[in-house]
VOPAGU-2260 file (C-alpha; in pm, 1 decimal, decimal comma):
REM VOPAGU-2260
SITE   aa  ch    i         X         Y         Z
SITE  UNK   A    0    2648,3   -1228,2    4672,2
SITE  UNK   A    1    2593,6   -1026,3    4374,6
SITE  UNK   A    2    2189,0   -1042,3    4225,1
SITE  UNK   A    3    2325,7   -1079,5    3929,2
SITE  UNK   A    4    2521,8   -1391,0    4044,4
SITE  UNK   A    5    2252,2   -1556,2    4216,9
SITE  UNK   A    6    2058,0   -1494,4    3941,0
SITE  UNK   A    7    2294,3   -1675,2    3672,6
SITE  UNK   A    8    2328,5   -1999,3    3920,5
SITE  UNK   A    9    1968,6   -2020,7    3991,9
SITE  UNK   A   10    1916,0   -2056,0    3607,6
SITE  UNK   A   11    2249,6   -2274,8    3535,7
SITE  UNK   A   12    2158,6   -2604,8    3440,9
SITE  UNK   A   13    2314,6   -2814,8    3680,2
SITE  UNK   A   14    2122,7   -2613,6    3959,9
SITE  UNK   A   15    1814,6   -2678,4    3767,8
SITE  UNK   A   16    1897,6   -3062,7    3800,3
SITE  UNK   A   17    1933,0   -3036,5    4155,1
SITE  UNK   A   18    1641,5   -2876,4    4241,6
SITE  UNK   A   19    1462,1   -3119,8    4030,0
SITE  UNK   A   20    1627,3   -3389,4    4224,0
SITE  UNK   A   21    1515,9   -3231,6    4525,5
SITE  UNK   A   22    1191,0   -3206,1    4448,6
SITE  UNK   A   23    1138,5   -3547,6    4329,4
SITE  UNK   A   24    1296,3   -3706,4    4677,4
SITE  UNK   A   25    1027,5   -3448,6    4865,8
SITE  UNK   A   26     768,6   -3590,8    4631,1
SITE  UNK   A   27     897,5   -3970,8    4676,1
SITE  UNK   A   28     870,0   -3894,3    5081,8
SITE  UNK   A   29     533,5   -3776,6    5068,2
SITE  UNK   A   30     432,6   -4036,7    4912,2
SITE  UNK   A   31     548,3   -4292,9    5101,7
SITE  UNK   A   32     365,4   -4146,3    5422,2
SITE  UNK   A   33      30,4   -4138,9    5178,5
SITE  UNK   A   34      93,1   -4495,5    5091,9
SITE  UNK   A   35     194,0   -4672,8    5358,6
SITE  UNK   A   36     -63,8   -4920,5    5505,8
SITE  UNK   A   37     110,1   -4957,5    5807,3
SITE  UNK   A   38     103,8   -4707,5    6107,7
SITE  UNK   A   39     446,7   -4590,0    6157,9
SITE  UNK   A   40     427,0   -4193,2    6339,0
SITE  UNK   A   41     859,3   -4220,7    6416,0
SITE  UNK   A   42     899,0   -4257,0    6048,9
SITE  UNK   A   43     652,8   -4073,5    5938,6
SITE  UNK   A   44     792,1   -3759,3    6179,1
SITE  UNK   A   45    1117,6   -3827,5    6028,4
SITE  UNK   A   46    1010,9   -3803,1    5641,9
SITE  UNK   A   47     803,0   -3509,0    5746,5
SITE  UNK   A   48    1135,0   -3340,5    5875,1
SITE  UNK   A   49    1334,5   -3443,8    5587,0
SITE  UNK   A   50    1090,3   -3304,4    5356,7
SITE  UNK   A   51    1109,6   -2970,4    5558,8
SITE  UNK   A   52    1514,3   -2983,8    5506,6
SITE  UNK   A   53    1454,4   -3067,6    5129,6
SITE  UNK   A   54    1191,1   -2729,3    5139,7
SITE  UNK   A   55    1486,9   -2543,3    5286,2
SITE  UNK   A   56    1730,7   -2604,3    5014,0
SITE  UNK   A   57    1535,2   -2531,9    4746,3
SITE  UNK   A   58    1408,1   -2221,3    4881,6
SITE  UNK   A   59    1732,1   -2091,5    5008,4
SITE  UNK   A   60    1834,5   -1734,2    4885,8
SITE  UNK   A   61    2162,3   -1516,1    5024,7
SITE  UNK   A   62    2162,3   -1164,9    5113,3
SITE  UNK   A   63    2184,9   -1030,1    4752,5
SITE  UNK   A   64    2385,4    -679,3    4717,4
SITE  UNK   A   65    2356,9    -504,5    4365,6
SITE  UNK   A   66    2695,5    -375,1    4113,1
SITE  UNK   A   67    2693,3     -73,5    4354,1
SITE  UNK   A   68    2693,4    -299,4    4678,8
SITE  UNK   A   69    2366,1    -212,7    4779,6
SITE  UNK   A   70    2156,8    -461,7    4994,0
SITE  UNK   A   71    1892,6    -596,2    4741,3
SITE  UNK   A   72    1587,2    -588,6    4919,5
SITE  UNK   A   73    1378,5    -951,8    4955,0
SITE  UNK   A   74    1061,4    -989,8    4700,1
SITE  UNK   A   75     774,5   -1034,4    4824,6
């Protein structure tokens, strides 16, 4: 994918949404494991995974190739 690209759909608005939304259902998970009264560790292992996946999404990035084609190198 082109940086450029990448660059213009990170910043679009509707990714912007979705990566709110994503946050919000990591933030709604954890916070149902801090609240709960109950002990529940099967659930509990499950919203910890699902918060992982959510972590995954919004930090995925491609490999990013510049106008020449050039591998973009990752920032650290």
């Amino acid at each position: 994918m082109l940086e450029q690209d990448y660059k213009d759909w990170r910043s679009s608005l509707v990714t912007q949404e979705m990566l709110r939304d994503v946050a919000n259902a990591g933030e709604a998970s954890a916070l149902e494991i801090l609240n709960r009264r109950d002990n529940d560790p099967y659930d509990d292992q499950y919203l910890k995974g699902y918060i992982f996946g959510l972590s995954v999404v919004a930090g995925w990035k491609p490999n990013l190739i510049d106008s020449e084609g050039n591998e973009v190198p990752d920032e650290v």
